[in-house]
N, C-alpha and C positions, 0 to 999 in steps of 0.2 A: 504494500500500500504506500511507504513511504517514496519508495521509487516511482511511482506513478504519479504522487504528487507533487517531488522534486522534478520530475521530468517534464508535469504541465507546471509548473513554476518559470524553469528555464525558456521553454518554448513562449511562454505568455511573455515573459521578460525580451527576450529576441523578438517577437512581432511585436512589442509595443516600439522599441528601440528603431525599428525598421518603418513602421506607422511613423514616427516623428522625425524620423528622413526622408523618407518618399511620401506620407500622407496619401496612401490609397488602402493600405486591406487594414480594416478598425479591430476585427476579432482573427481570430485560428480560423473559423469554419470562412470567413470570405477567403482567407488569404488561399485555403485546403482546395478551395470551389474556384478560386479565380474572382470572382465575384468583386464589381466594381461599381459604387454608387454612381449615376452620369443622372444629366439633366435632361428631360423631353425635350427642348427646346435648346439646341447646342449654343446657340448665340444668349443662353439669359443671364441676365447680370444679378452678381449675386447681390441678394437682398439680405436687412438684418436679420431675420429668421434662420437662413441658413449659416449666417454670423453667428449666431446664439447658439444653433444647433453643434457646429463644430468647435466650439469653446467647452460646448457641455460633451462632444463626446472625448476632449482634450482630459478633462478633467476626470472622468469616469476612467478611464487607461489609466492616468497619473495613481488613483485612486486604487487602482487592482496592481499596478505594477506595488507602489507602498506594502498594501496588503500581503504580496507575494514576497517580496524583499525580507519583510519583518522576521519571519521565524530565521530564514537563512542568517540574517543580520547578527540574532542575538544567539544561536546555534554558534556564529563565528568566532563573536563575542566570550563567552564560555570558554570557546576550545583555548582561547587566548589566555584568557584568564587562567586555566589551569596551567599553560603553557610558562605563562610569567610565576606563577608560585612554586612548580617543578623546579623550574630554574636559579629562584633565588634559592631554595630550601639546597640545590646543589651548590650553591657559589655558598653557602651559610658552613657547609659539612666540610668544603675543599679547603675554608678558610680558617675551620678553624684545626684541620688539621694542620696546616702548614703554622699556624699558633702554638699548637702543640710541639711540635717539630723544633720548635727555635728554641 
């Protein structure tokens, strides 16, 4: 389970990153499908509506990318943290051997 949701973590995290360079596929399933929002009307100018629209689906990505980031974040966080007290607790043993030593 955890693989499969590390996995759509990563993938959601790369198509949002891609979304905010090229700004065409919003989800997995347009990008899976090809599927590309267009206008009926190829000459229309956009209006605030579709202004507001793409602000709000700006922020909804922002929004899931955050969501999916958090556990990896503090998972990292953690491993760090154990990582830096491992270390010191060895620099603490090595030092005071060499205390000893003298």
């Amino acid at each position: 389970y955890w693989l499969a949701s590390l996995s759509a973590s990563v993938l959601k995290t790369v198509n949002l990153c891609l979304f905010f360079r090229e700004g065409r596929y919003v989800s997995l399933t347009e990008r899976a499908l090809g599927v590309t929002k267009t206008y009926e009307d190829p000459r229309i100018i956009r209006s605030a509506a579709l202004g507001f629209m793409d602000d709000h689906l700006f922020w909804i990505n922002l929004y899931d990318f955050v969501t999916d980031m958090t556990p990896l974040a503090t998972t990292g966080l953690r491993r760090l943290k154990h990582f830096g007290t491992s270390l010191a607790g060895k620099a603490r043993r090595f030092g005071s051997k060499r205390l000893a030593a003298l």
